[in-house]
C-alpha positions in Angstrom: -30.1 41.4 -128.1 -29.0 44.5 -129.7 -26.9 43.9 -133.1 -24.8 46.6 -134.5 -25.7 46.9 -138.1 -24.1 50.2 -139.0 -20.8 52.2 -138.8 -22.8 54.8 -136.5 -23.9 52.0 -134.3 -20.3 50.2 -133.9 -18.8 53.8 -133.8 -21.2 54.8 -130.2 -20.5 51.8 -128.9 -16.9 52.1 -129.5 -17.0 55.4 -127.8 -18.6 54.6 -124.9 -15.7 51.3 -124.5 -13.2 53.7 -125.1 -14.6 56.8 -122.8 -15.4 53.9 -120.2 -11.6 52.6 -120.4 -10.5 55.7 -119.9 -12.0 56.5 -116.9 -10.5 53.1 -115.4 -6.8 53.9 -116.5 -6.9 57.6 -114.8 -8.1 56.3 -111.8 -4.8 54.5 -110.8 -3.1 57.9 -111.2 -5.9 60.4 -110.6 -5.2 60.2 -107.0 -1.3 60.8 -106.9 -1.7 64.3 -107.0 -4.6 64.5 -104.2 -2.3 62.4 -101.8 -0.8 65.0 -99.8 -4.4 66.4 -99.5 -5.6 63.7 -98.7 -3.0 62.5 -96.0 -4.1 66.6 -94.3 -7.4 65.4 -94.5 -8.2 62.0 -93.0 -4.8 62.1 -90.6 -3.4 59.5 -92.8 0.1 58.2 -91.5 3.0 58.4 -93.9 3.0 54.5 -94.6 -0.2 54.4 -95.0 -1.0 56.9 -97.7 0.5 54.7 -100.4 -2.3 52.3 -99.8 -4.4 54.7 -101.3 -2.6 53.9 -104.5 -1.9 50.0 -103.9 -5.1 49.0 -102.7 -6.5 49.7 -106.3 -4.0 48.4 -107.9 -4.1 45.5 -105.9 -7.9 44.5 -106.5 -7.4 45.3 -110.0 -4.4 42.9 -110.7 -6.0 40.4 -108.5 -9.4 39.8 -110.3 -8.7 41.0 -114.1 -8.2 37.1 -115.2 -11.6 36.0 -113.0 -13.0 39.3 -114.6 -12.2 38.2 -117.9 -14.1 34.8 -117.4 -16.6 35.8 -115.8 -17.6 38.1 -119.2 -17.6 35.0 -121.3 -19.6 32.8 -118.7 -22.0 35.1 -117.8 -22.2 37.9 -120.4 -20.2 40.4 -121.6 -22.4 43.3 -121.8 -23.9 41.8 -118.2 -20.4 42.0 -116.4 -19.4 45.2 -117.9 -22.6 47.3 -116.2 -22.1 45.3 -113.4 -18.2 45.9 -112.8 -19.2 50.3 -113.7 -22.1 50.3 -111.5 -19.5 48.7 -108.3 -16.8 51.0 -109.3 -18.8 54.4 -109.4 -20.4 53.4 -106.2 -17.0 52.6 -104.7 -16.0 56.0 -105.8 -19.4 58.2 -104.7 -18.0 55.8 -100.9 -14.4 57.2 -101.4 -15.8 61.1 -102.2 -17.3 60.1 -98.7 -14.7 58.6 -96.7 -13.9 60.3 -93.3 -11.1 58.0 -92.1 -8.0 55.4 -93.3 -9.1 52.5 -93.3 -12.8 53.8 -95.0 -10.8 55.0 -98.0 -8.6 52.0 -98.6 -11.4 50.2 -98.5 -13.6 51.9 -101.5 -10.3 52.3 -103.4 -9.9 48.0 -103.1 -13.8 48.4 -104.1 -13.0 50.4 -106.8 -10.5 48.2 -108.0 -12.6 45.2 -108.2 -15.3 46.8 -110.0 -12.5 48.0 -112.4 -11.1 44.0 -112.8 -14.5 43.3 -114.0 -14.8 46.3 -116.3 -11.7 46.3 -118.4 -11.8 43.0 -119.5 -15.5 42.8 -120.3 -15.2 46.1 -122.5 -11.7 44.8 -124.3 -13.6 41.2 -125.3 -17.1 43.5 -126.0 -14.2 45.3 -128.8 -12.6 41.6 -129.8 -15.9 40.2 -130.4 -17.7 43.3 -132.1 -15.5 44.3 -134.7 -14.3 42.0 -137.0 -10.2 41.0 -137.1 -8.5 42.9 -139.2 -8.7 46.4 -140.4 -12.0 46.8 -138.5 -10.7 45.5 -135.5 -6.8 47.3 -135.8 -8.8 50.6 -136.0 -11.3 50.2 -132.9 -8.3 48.9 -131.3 -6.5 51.8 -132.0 -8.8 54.3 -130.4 -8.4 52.0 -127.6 -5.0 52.4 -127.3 -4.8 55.9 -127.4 -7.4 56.6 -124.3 -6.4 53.7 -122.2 -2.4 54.9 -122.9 -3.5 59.1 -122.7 -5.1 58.2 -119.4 -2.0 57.7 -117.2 -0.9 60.9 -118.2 -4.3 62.4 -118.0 -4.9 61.3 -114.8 -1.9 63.7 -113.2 -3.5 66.8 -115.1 -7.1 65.9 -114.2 -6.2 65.4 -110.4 -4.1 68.2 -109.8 -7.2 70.2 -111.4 -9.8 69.0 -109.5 -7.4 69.3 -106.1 -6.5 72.6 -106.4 -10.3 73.7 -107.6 -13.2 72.1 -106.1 -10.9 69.3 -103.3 -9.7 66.1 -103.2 -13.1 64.6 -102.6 -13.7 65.1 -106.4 -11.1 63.2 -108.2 -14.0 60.3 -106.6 -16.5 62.3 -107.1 -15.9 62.7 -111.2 -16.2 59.1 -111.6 -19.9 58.5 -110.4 -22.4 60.3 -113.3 -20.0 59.1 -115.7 -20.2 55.7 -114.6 -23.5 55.4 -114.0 -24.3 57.5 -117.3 -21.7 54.7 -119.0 -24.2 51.7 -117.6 -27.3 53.2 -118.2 -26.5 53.4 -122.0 -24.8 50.3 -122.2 -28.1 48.4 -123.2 -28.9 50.6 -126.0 -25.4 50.8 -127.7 -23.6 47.5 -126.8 -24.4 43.9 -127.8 -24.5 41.3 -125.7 -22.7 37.5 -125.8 -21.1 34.9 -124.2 -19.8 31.3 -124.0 -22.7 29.0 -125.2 -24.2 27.0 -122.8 -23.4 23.9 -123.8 -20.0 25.1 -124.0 -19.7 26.5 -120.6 -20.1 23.4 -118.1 -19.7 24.1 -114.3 -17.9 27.0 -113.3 -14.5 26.2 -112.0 -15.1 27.7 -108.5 -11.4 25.9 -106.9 -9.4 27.7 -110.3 -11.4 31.0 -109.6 -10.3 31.1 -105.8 -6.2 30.0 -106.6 -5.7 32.3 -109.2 -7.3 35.3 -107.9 -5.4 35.1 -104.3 -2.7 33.9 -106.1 -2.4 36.9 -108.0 -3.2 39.3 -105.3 -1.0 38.2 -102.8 1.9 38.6 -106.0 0.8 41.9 -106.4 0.7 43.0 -102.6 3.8 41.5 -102.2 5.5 43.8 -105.0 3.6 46.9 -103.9 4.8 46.5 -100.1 8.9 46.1 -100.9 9.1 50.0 -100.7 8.4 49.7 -97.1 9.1 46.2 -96.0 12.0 45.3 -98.3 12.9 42.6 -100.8 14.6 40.7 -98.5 12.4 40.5 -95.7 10.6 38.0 -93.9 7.5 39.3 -94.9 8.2 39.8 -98.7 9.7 36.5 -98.9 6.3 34.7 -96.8 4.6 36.6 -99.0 5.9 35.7 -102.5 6.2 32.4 -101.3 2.7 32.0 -100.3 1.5 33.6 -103.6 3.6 30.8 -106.4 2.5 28.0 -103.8 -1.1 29.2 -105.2 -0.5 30.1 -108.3 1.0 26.4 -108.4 -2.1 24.9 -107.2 -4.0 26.4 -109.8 -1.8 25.0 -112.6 -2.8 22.0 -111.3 -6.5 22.7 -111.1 -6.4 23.5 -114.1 -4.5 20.3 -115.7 -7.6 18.4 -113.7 -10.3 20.4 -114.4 -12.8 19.5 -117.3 -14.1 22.8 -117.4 -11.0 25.0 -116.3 -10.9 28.6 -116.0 -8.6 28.9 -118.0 -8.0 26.3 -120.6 -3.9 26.0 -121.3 -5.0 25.0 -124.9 -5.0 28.5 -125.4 -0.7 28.8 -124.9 -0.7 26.9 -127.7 -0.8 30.7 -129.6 2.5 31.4 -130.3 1.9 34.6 -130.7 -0.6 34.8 -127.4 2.1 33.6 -125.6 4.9 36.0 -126.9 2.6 38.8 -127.1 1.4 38.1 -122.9 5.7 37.9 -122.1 6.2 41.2 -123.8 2.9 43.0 -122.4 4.7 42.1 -118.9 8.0 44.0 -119.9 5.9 47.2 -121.1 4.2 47.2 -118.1 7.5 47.1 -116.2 8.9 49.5 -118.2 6.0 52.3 -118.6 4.1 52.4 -115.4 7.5 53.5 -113.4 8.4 55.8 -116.0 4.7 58.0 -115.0 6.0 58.0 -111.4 9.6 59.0 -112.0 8.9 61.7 -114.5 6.0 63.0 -111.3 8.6 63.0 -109.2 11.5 64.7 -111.0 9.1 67.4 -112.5 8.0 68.3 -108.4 10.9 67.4 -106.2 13.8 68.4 -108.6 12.4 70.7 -111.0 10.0 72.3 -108.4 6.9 72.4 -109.8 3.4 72.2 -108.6 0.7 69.5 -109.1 -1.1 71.5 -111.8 1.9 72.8 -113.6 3.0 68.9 -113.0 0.0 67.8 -114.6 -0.1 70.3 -118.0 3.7 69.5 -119.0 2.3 65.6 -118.9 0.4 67.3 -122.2 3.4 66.5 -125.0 3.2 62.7 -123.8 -0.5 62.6 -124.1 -0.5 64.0 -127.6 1.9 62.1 -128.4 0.4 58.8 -127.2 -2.8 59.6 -128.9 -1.4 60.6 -132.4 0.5 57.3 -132.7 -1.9 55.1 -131.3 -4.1 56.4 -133.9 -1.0 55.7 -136.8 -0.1 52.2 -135.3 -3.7 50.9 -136.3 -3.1 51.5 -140.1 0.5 50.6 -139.6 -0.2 47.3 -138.2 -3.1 47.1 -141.0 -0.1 48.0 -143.6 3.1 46.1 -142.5 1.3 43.9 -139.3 1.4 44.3 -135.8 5.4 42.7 -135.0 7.1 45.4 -136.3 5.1 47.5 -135.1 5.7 46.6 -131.7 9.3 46.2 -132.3 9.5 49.6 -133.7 7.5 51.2 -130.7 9.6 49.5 -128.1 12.8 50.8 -129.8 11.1 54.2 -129.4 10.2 53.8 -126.0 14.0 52.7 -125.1 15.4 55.9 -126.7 12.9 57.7 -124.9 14.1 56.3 -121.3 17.5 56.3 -121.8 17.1 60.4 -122.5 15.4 60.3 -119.5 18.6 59.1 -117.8 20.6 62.3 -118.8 18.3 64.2 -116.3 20.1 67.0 -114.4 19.5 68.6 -111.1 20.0 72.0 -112.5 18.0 71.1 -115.6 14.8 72.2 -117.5 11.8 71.1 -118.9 12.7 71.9 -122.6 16.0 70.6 -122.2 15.4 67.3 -120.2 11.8 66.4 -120.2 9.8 67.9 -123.8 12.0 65.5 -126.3 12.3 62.1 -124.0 8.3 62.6 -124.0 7.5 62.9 -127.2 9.4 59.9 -128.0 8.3 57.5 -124.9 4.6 58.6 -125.9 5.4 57.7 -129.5 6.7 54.4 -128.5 4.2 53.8 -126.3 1.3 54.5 -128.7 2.7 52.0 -131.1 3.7 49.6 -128.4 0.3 49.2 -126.4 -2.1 49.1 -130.0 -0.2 46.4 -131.7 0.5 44.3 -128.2 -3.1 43.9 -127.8 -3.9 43.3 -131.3 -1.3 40.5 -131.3 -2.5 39.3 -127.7 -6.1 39.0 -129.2 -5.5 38.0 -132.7 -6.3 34.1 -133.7 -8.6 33.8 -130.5 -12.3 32.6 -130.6 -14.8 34.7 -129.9 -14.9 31.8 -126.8 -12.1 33.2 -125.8 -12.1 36.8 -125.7 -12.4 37.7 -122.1 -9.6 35.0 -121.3 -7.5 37.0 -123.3 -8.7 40.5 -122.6 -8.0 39.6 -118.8 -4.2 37.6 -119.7 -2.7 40.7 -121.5 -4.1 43.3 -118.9 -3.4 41.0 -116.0 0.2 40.3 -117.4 0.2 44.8 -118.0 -0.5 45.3 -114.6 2.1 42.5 -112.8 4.2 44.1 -114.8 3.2 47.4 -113.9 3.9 46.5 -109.9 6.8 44.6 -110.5 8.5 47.3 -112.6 7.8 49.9 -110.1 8.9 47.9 -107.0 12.3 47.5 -108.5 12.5 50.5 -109.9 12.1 52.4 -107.1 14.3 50.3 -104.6 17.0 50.9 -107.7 17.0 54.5 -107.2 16.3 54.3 -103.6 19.2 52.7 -102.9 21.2 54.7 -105.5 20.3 58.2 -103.7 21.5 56.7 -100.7 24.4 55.5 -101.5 25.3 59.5 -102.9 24.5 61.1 -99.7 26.1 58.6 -98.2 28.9 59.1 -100.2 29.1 62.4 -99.3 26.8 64.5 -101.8 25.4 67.6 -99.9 22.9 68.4 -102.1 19.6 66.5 -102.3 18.4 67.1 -105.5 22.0 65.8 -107.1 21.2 63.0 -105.2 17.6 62.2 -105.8 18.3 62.8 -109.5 21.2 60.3 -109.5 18.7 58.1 -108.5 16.1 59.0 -111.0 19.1 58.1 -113.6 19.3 54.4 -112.7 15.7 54.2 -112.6 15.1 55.3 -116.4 18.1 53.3 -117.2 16.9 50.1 -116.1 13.2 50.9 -117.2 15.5 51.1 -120.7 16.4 48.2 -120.0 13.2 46.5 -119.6 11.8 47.6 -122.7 15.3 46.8 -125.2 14.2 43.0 -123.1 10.3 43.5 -124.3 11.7 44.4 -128.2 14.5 41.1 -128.4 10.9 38.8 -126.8 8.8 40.7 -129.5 11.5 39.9 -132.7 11.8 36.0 -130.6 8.5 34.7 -129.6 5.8 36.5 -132.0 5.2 34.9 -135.0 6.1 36.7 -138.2 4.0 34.7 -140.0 0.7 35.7 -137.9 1.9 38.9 -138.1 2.3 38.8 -141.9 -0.8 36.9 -142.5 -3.3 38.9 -140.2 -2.0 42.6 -142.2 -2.5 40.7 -145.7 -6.1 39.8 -144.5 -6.5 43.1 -143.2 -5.9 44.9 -146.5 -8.0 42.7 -148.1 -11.0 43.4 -145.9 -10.1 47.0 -146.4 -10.2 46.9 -150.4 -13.5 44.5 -150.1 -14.8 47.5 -148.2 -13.9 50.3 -150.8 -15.5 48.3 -153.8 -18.5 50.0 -155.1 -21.7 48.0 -154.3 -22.9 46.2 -157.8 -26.6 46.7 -157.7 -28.8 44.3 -159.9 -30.4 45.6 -162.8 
């Protein structure tokens, strides 16, 4: 078993988490930008070119929580080469694909492989470094790559499109990948549930919650074309409580559950999981809408697209960076408050977009501040999602908060878009001529209610996280700090 003994050790395997993570979060927006080439290439139809997106994001929602367990069961380390060695030979298959249905399926492959990955590498962190200032500041590298790599993603596909093809916003993902695995032995310790702890594996629980989840998640992601109200949407969302209902009740007769429910007791799990959903809902829409406005209103192309995303990435990356020693300073509540309030401001600037507008004037400032926010918000989430849980414990939690991120996620966008759907509508309905007045009104009620969704996440975060866990892990945090500044008293 390899043991990390030394700051260079911890600090390699932190990288390659961290580089590893990154990779994941790009690929669910890589692709945006190589859709319309892709659609020329394979002869998609317009309906289903979206399922290049959704069918990752559906396989990822779907099996983060069974990801997250299966880390603790059957090894951290174990699941985490496992779930990169699926995912980069789903990708070298997508690189490949010469039809529809070929593509969808590697990008579903891809998403499962990325379910087992991000968990395993986020309990790896939890169960590495020690809580408190230790842990705040690996998490905070964390933060800023896995929140830099939505907006990275745009840049890096709309490069790798308009240089070398579509093929290789796949293709970029299989030396790193296997690189990532083949290292991981060397640089990354390996742990687990103990055996005696472990008991059977809860095979019913496993098969609930993941269809559960991934009929919830298919059912958000097909609204834009089937509707909220329609037969299908409602069989659909139906179908996927009735078996997320079963599973509670696995669960409450299981004596090994998946999932033990001891863990809600957790204040601060809990409130932390509630206002990782909001987030979600407020940030993953507010990528898409920005894509949009910067190429349907303001006209620009996926590369120029792509390098004004730049601000938001800095900006992400500099306070994700700050919120580690912030939460270390003042804890990670008002932290989270404070980045939430951030990210509010930063949408409702959004909302003054204008048809006849600019990038300086109505995209540079809302960025900075939404990256800001977000920075803050997604480092101290997960610290406080993650903080009081047993080493036991750390994939469960790992796959709740990113499971709970990327419902959210789904959800958010879904109503989002129908919102300003049906608000561009009703203008040209209305009689407005001009189509970018209309698709911008639109875009206004979108970043309004994404406002919305975060002002929600901020009241949940002052509600249901505990100040006191909040207080007490910063004061234990500075204390591990100052233990680690005193000199070492060497025996005469």
């Amino acid at each position: 078993m390899t043991v990390l003994e030394t700051p260079r050790d911890k600090s390699l395997a932190l990288l390659l988490l961290a580089m590893t993570q990154f990779m994941i979060v790009i690929d669910a927006s890589i692709v945006n930008v190589a859709l319309p080439s892709i659609g020329d290439a394979l002869n998609f139809s317009q309906d289903n070119l979206s399922w290049v997106v959704n069918a990752y994001t559906l396989t990822f929602g779907g099996f983060l929580l069974l990801g997250g367990r299966l880390a603790d069961y059957l090894g951290r380390r174990r699941m985490f080469m496992l779930g990169l060695g699926l995912f980069s030979v789903a990708s070298l298959l997508g690189g490949l694909a010469q039809s529809e249905g070929w593509l969808i399926g590697a990008r579903a492959l891809q998403g499962l492989g990325a379910a087992i990955v991000s968990p395993a590498a986020l309990s790896i962190i939890t169960t590495t470094f020690a809580e408190g200032a230790e842990r705040n500041r690996a998490l905070g590298v964390w933060g800023a790559v896995a929140g830099a790599g939505g907006a990275a993603g745009v840049l890096l596909g709309g490069i790798l499109t308009d240089t070398l093809g579509w093929e290789w916003v796949l293709f970029v993902n299989v030396p790193i990948g296997l690189a990532a695995a083949s290292v991981a032995p060397r640089l990354l310790p390996e742990s687990r549930i103990a055996a005696q702890e472990r008991g059977s594996f809860d095979l019913p629980g496993a098969f609930s919650v993941t269809a559960g989840l991934a009929l919830l998640v298919y059912a958000l992601v097909s609204t834009a074309t089937a509707g909220w109200t329609s037969t299908e949407t409602l069989l659909r969302l139906a179908g996927a409580v009735a078996l997320l209902v079963a599973f509670v009740a696995i669960e409450a007769r299981s004596r090994n559950p998946l999932m033990p429910f001891s863990i809600f007791r957790l204040r601060t799990l809990r409130g932390a999981n509630a206002v990782g959903l909001l987030i979600g809902m407020a940030l993953f829409s507010m990528f898409f809408f920005i894509s949009l406005y910067l190429q349907q209103v303001l006209g620009y192309s996926p590369l120029k697209a792509g390098l004004a995303y730049l601000p938001l990435s800095a900006a992400i990356i500099l306070s994700a960076g700050g919120a580690s020693q912030l939460v270390t300073r003042i804890g990670f509540k008002p932290v989270l408050i404070g980045g939430l309030g951030l990210i509010t401001v930063g949408l409702l600037w959004f909302s003054q977009v204008s048809a006849g507008g600019g990038y300086l004037t109505d995209v540079l400032g809302p960025s900075l501040l939404a990256g800001a926010g977000l920075g803050f918000a997604f480092v101290s989430v997960t610290i406080a999602a993650m903080a009081q849980t047993s080493p036991g414990q750390a994939g469960l939690a790992s796959g709740l908060i990113n499971t709970n991120q990327q419902v959210g996620g789904a959800l958010g966008l879904a109503i989002l878009a129908s919102i300003a759907n049906t608000t561009t509508a009703s203008a040209i309905k209305g009689g407005e001529h001009d189509r970018l007045v209309a698709l911008t009104s639109g875009f206004h009620d979108a970043f309004l209610w994404g406002a919305g969704f975060a002002i929600a996440g901020a009241i949940l975060a002052a509600v249901l996280i505990s100040s006191r866990d909040s207080r007490e892990h910063a004061e234990a945090a500075q204390a591990e700090a100052l233990a680690a500044e005193e000199p070492e008293v060497v025996p005469a």
